[in-house]
C-alpha positions as semicolon CSV with decimal commas, in nm:
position;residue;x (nm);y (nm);z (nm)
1;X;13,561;25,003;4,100
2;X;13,731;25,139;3,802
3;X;14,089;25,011;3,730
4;X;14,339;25,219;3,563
5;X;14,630;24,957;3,517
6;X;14,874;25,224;3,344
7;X;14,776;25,548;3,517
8;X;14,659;25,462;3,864
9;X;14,622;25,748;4,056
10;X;14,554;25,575;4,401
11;X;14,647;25,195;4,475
12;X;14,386;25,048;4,770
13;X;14,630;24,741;4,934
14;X;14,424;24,469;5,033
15;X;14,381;24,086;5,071
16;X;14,096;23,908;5,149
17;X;14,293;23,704;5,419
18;X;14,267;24,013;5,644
19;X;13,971;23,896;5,739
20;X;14,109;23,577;5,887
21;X;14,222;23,786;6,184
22;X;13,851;23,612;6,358
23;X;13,801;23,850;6,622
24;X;13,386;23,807;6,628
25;X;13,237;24,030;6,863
26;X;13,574;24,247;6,960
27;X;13,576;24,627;6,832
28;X;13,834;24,565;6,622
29;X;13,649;24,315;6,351
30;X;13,629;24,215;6,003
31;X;13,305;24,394;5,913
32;X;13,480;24,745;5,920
33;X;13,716;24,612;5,613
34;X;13,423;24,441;5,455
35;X;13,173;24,787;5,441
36;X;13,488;24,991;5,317
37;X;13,563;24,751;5,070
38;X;13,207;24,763;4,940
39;X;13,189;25,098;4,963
40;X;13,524;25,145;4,730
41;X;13,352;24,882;4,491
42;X;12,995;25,042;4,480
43;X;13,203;25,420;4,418
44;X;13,345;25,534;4,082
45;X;13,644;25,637;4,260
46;X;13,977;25,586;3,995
47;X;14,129;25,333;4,186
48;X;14,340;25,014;4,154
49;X;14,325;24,719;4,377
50;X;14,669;24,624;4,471
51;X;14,736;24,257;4,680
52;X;15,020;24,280;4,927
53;X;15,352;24,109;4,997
54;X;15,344;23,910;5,307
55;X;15,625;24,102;5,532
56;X;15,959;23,859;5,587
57;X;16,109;23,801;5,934
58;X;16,370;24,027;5,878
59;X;16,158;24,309;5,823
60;X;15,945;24,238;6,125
61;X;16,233;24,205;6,294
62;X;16,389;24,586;6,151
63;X;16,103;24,684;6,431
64;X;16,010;24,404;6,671
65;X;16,223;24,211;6,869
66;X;16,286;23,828;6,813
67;X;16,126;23,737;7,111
68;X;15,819;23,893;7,093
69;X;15,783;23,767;6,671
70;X;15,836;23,389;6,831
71;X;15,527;23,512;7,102
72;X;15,317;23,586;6,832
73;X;15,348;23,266;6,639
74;X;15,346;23,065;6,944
75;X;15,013;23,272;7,096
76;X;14,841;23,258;6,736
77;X;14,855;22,889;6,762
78;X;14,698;22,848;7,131
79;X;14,447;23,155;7,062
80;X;14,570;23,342;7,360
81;X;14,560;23,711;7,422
82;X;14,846;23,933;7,379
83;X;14,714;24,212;7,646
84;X;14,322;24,198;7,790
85;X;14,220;24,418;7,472
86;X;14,413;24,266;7,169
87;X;14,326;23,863;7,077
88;X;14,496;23,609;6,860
89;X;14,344;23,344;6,673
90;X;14,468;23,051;6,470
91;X;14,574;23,285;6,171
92;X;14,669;23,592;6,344
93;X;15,010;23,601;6,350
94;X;14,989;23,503;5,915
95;X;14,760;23,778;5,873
96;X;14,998;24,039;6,108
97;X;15,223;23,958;5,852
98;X;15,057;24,046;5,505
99;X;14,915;24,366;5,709
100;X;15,301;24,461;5,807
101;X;15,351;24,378;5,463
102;X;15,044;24,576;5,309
103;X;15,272;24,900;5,448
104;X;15,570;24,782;5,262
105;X;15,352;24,734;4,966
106;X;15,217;25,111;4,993
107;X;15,591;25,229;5,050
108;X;15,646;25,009;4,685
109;X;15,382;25,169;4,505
110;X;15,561;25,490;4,552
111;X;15,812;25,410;4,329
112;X;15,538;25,436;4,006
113;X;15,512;25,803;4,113
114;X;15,152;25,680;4,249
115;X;14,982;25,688;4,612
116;X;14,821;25,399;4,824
117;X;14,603;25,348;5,106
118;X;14,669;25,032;5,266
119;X;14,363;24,904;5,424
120;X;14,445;24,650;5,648
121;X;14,425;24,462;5,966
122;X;14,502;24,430;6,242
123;X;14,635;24,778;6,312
124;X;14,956;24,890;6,471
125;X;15,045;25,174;6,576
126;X;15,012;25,090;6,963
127;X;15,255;24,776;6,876
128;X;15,575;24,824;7,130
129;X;15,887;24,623;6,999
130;X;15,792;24,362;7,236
131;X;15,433;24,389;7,347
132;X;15,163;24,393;7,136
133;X;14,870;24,598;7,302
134;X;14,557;24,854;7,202
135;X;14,394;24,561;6,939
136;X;14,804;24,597;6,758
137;X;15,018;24,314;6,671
138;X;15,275;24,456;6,495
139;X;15,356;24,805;6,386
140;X;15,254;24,875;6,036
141;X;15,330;25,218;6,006
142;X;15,688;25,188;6,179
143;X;15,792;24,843;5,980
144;X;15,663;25,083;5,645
145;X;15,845;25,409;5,774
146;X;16,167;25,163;5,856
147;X;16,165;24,975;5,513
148;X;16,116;25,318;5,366
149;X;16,470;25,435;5,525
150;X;16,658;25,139;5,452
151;X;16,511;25,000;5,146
152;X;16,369;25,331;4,964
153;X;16,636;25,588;5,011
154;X;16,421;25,807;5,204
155;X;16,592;26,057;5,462
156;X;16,294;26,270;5,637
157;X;15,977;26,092;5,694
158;X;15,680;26,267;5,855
159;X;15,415;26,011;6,011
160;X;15,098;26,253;6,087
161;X;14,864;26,014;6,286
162;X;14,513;26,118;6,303
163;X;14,347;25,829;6,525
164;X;14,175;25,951;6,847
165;X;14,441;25,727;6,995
166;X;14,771;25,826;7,049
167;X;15,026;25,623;6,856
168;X;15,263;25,546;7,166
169;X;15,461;25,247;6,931
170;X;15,527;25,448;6,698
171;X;15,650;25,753;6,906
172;X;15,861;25,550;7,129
173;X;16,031;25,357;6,831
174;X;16,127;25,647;6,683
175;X;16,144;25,882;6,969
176;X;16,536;25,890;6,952
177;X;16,589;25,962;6,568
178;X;16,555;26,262;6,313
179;X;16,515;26,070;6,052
180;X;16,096;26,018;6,124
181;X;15,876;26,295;6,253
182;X;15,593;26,207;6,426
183;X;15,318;26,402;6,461
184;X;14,964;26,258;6,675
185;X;14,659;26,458;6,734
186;X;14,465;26,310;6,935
187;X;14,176;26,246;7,225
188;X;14,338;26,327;7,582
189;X;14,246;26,176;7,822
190;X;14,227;25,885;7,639
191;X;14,370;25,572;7,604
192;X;14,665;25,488;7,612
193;X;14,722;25,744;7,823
194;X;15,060;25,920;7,616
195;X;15,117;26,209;7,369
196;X;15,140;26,504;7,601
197;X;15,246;26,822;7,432
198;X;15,604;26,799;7,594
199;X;15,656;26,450;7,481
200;X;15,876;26,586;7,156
201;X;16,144;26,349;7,160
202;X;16,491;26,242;7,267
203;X;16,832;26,302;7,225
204;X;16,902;26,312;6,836
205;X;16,525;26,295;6,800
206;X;16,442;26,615;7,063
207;X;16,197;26,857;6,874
208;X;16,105;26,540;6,608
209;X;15,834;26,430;6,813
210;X;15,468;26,649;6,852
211;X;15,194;26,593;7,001
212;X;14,846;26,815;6,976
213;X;14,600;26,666;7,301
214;X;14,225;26,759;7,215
215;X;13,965;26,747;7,472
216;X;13,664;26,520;7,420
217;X;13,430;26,723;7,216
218;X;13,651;26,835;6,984
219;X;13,541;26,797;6,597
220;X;13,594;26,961;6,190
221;X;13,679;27,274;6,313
222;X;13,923;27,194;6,639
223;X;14,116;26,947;6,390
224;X;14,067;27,175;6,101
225;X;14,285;27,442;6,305
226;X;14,518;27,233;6,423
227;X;14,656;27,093;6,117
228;X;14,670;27,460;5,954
229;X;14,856;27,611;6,246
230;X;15,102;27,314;6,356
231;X;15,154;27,046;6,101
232;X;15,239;27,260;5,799
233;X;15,478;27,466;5,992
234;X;15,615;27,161;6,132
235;X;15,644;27,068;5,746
236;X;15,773;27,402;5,654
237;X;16,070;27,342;5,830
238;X;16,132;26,965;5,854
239;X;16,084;26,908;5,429
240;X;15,982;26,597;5,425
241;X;16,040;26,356;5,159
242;X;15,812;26,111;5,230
243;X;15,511;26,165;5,399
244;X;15,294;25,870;5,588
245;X;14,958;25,875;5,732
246;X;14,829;25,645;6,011
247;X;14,479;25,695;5,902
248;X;14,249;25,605;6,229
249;X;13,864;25,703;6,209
250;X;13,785;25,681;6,584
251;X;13,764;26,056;6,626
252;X;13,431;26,041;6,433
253;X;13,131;26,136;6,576
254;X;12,921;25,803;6,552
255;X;13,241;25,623;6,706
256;X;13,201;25,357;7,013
257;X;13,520;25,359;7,146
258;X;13,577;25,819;7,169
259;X;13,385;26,098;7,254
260;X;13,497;26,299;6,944
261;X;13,259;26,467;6,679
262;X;13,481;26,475;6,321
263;X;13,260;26,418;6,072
264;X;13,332;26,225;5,737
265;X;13,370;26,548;5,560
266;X;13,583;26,707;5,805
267;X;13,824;26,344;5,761
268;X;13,785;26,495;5,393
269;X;13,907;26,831;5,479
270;X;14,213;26,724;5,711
271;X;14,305;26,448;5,421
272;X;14,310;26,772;5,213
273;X;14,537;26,982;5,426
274;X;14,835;26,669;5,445
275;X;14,756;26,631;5,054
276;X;14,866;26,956;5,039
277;X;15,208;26,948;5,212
278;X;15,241;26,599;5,001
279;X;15,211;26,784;4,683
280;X;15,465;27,061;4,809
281;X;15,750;26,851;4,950
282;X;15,696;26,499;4,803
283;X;15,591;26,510;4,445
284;X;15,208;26,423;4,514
285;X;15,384;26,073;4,682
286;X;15,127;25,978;5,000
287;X;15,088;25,624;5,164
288;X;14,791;25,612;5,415
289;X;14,800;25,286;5,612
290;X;14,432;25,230;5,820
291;X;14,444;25,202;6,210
292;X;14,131;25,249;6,413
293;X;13,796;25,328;6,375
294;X;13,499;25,109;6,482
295;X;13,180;25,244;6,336
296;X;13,130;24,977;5,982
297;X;12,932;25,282;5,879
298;X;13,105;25,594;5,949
299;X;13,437;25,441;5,854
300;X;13,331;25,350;5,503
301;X;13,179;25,677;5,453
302;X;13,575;25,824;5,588
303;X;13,781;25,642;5,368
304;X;13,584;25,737;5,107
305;X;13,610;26,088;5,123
306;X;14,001;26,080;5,202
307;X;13,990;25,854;4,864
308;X;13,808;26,188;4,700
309;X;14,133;26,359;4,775
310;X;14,361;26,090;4,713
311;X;14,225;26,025;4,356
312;X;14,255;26,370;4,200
């Protein structure tokens, strides 16, 4: 890995503790981090290795409710599940807090005029304010996009989430507000079972909110045309000036857990379109924060082409 310590063009946030979230033989495991890390160290990609900040209460809190923050403690400390699909251990609720914090840490690196791709774990963006479900603990993205409008200054945030699942935490959190757009494509039907094309928010937040449903099937192409023809319209005229990516793999072809066919290239291509609109409204200013993906293989091979992109 080459380290440029005064001109980093793209900032990977990551800790070895992530990998103290000891989930064995569950989807959602350590090995996926450990083959993208190697992968990053065996490339001659022009990146810098950033550690994270470990996420206060308060800032959990800007998201999650006290209630469910005290479950998570309590439930890392007797190993019990949070839903049938999403397990604590002994330093689970430690590690949900440096991987919160590894999406303030991507917001930070902003500031240097820089990008980041926080790769971390567990993911989020299934995390309700007070239910943890879908392999999610806490919300990532929506603690970043949250410390982004009260801490950063920002005023129009566009989340584009990319995971074959749709990001149902994040939409409802900031269903209600104008201040984040949220835009999922994703597998349908699929878990969890959200993100139909008339789900576009509420109130305030009505026409913030949009959702693009693919059948099973779908791959470069179907995505490919879908990010041309809706998301940089929906750019166009929101003007974003901050732009955050909940970067999921699962819609890969090689994936367990979806019966999508995006290859690694075609992750390359789509990372290229959203570069795009970053360069146009935000000054070349992107924060990708990891979610799914359960392939050790194909995911590697993914992050390192949306690195490609990133590292321009």
């Amino acid at each position: 890995m080459t380290s440029y310590q005064n001109n980093i063009m793209t900032a990977i946030i990551y800790h070895p503790d992530y990998l103290k979230h000891e989930t064995v033989n569950h989807p959602e495991n350590k090995h996926r981090l450990v083959a993208i890390m190697n992968e990053i160290q065996e490339s001659n990609l022009e990146v810098d290795l950033i550690k994270p900040k470990r996420a206060s209460f308060d800032e959990i809190n800007s998201i999650h409710t006290p209630g469910y923050i005290k479950k998570v403690a309590e439930y890392s400390k007797k190993e019990l599940p949070l839903d049938p699909d999403t397990i604590t251990r002994k330093d689970s609720y430690e590690t949900s807090l440096l991987s919160a914090g590894g999406a303030i840490t991507a917001v930070d690196i902003l500031d240097e005029g820089d990008n980041a791709f926080a790769l971390i774990r567990p993911p989020g963006h299934h995390a309700l304010p007070d239910q943890g479900m879908g392999f999610c603990i806490f919300n990532n993205m929506a603690i970043g996009a949250k410390y982004a409008l009260d801490k950063k200054g920002y005023e129009r945030i566009m989340v584009v989430d990319w995971d074959v699942h749709h990001g149902n935490g994040t939409q409802d959190i900031f269903y209600d507000t104008p201040s984040v757009f949220y835009f999922s494509v994703h597998q349908s039907p699929g878990y969890p079972g959200t993100g139909f094309s008339e789900e576009n928010g509420l109130g305030k937040g009505e026409g913030f909110t949009k959702n693009i449903p693919l059948p099973p099937g779908s791959g470069d192409k179907e995505y490919l045309d879908i990010f041309e023809k809706y998301l940089a319209p929906a750019a166009d005229k929101y003007k974003p000036d901050l732009i955050l990516v909940s970067a999921g793999f699962d819609a890969h072809i090689d994936d367990p857990l979806a019966e999508m066919n995006v290859t690694s290239r075609g992750f390359k291509k789509i990372a290229s379109e959203v570069y795009s609109i970053t360069d146009k409204y935000c000054d070349g200013k992107l924060a990708m924060v990891l979610e799914g993906g359960y392939n050790p293989r194909a995911v590697k091979y993914s992050v390192k082409k949306v690195l490609e992109v990133m590292s321009k």
